[in-house]
Residue frames relative to the residue before (quaternion, step in Angstrom):
aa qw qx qy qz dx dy dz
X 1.0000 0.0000 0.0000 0.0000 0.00 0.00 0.00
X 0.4959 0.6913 -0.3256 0.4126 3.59 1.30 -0.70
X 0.6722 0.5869 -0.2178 0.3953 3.33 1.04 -1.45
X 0.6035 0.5879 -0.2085 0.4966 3.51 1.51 -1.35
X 0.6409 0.5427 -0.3148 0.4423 3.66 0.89 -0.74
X 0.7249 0.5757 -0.2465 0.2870 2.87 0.93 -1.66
X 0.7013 0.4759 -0.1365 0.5130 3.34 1.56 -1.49
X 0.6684 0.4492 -0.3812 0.4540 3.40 0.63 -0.28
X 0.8552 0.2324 -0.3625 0.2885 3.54 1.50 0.20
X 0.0264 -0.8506 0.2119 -0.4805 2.68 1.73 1.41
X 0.8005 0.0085 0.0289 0.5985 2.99 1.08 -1.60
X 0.2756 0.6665 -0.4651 0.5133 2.88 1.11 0.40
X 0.6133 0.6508 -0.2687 0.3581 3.50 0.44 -1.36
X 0.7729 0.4870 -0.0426 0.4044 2.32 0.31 -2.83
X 0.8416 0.1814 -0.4209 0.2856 3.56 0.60 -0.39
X 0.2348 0.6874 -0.5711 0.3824 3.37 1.50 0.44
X 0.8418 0.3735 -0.2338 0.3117 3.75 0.19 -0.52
X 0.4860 0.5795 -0.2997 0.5816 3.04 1.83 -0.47
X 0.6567 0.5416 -0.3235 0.4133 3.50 0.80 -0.63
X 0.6484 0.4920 -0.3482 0.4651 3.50 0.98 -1.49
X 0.7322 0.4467 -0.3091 0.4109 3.81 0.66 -1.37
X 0.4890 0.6301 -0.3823 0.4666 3.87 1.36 0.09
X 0.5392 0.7015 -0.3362 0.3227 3.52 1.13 -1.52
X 0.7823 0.4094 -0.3460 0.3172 3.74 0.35 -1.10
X 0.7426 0.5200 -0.2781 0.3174 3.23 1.43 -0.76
X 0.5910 0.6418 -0.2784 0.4017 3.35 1.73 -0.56
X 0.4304 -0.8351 0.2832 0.1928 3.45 -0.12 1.04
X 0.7979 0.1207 -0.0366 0.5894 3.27 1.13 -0.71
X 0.5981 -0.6996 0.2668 0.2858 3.28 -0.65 1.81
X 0.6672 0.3708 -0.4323 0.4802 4.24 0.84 -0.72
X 0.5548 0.5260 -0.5131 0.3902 3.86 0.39 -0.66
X 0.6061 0.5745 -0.3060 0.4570 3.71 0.82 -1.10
X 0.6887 0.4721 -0.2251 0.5021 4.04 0.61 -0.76
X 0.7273 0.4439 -0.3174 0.4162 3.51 1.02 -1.09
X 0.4458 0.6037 -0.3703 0.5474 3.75 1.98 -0.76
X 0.8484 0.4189 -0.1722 0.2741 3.54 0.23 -0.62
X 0.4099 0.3835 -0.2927 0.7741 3.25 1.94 0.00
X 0.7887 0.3164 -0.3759 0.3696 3.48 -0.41 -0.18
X 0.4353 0.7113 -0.2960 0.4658 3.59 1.49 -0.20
X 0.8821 0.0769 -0.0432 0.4628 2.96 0.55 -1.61
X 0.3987 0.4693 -0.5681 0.5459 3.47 1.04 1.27
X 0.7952 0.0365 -0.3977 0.4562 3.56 0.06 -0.01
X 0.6560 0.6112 -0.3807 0.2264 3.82 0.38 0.32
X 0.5417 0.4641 0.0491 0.6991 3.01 2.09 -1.43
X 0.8933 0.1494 -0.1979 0.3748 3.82 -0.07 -0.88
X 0.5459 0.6176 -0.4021 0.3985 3.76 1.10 -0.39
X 0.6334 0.6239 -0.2519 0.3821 3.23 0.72 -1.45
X 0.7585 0.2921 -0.1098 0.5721 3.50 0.70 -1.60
X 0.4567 0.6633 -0.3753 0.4590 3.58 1.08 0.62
X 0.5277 0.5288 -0.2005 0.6337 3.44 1.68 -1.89
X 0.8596 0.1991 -0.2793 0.3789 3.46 -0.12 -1.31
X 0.5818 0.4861 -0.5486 0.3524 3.73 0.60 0.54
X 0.4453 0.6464 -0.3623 0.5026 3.51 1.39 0.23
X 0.7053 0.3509 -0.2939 0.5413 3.49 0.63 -1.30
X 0.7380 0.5402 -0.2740 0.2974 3.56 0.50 -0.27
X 0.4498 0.5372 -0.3190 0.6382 3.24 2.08 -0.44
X 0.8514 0.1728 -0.3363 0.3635 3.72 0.39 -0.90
X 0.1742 0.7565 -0.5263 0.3469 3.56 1.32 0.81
X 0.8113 0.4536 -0.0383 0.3668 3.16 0.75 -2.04
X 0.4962 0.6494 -0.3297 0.4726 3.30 1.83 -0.19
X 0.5835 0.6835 -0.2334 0.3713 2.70 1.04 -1.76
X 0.7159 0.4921 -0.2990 0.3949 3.31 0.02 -2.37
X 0.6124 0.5340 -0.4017 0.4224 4.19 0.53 -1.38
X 0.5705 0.6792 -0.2931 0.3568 4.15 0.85 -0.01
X 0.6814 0.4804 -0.2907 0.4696 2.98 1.50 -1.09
X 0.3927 -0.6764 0.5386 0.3132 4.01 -0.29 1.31
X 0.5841 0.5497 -0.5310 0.2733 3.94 -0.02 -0.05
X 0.6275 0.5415 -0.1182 0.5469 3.22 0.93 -1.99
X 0.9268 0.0816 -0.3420 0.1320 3.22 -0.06 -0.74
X 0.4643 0.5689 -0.4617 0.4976 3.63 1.34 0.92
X 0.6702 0.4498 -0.5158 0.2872 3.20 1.00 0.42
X 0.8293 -0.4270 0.2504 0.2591 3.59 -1.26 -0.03
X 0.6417 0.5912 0.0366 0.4872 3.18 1.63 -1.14
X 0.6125 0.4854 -0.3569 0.5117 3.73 1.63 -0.58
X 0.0679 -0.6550 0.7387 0.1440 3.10 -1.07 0.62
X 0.3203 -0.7045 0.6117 0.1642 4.19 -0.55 1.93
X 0.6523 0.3454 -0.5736 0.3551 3.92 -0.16 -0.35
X 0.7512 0.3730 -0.3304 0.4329 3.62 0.68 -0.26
X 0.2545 -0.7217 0.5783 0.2827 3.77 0.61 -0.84
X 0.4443 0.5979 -0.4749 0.4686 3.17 0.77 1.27
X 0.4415 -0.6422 0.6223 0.0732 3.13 -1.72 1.05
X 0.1451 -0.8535 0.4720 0.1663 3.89 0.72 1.07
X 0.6180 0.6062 -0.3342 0.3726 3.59 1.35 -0.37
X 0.6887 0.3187 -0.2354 0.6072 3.81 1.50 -0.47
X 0.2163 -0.7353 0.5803 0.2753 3.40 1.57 -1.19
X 0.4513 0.6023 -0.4753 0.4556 3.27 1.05 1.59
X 0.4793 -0.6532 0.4670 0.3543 3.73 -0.87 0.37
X 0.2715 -0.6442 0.6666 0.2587 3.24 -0.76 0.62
X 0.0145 -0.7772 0.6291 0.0054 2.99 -2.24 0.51
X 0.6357 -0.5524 0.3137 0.4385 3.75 -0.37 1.20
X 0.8537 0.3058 -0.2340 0.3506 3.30 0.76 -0.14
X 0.7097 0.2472 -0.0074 0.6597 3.26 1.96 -0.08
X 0.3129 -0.6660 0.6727 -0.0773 3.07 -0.71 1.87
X 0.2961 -0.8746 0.3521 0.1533 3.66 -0.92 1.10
X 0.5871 0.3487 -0.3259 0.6539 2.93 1.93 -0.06
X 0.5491 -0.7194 0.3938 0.1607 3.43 0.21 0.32
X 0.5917 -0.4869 0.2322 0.5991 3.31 1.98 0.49
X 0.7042 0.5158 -0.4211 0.2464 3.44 0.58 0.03
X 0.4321 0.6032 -0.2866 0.6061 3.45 1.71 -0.16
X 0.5622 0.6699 -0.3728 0.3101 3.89 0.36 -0.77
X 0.1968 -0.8189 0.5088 -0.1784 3.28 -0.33 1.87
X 0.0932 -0.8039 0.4896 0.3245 3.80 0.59 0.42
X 0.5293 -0.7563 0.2796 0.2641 3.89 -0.99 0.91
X 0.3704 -0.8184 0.3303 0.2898 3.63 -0.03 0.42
X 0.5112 -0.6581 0.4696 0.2917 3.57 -0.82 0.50
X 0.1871 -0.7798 0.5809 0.1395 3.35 -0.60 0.79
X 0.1879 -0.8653 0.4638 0.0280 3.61 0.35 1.53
């Protein structure tokens, strides 16, 4: 999720400067605001929109992998393994079964 922050201010930036060096040519000061909201909704907010999707079904995904999730230690709203403090993925189990705690029932 770090990565999503990072890029979305990035360009965020990037067009903050693209805008200013735009400013001299843009004749009339509201046309110049609407370029610049519309910029950074599709340049700055879509993008980091997509990849907060791919990252929700990341975490969907990871809650698939039958090791991890019967074990004691996942925490599914993250996809994390709180015992290595590694992400889990559907395809990769960070302790490799040796960490694997079966979860208790809180009765």
């Amino acid at each position: 999720m770090g990565a999503i922050i990072y890029w979305f201010l990035v360009r965020f930036v990037l067009v903050l400067l693209a805008a200013w060096v735009l400013y001299s040519f843009v004749p009339n000061y509201e046309d110049w605001w609407m370029m610049f909201f519309i910029a950074v909704a599709v340049l700055v907010i879509y993008p980091a929109q997509l990849a907060w999707r791919k990252h929700i079904a990341s975490i969907r995904d990871a809650g698939r992998n039958g090791l991890c999730a019967t074990c004691r230690h996942f925490r599914p709203s993250e996809a994390l393994c709180a015992k290595l403090d590694e992400h889990v993925r559907i395809d990769y189990t960070p302790c490799g079964g040796e960490g694997w705690d079966p979860a208790g029932y809180n009765n």
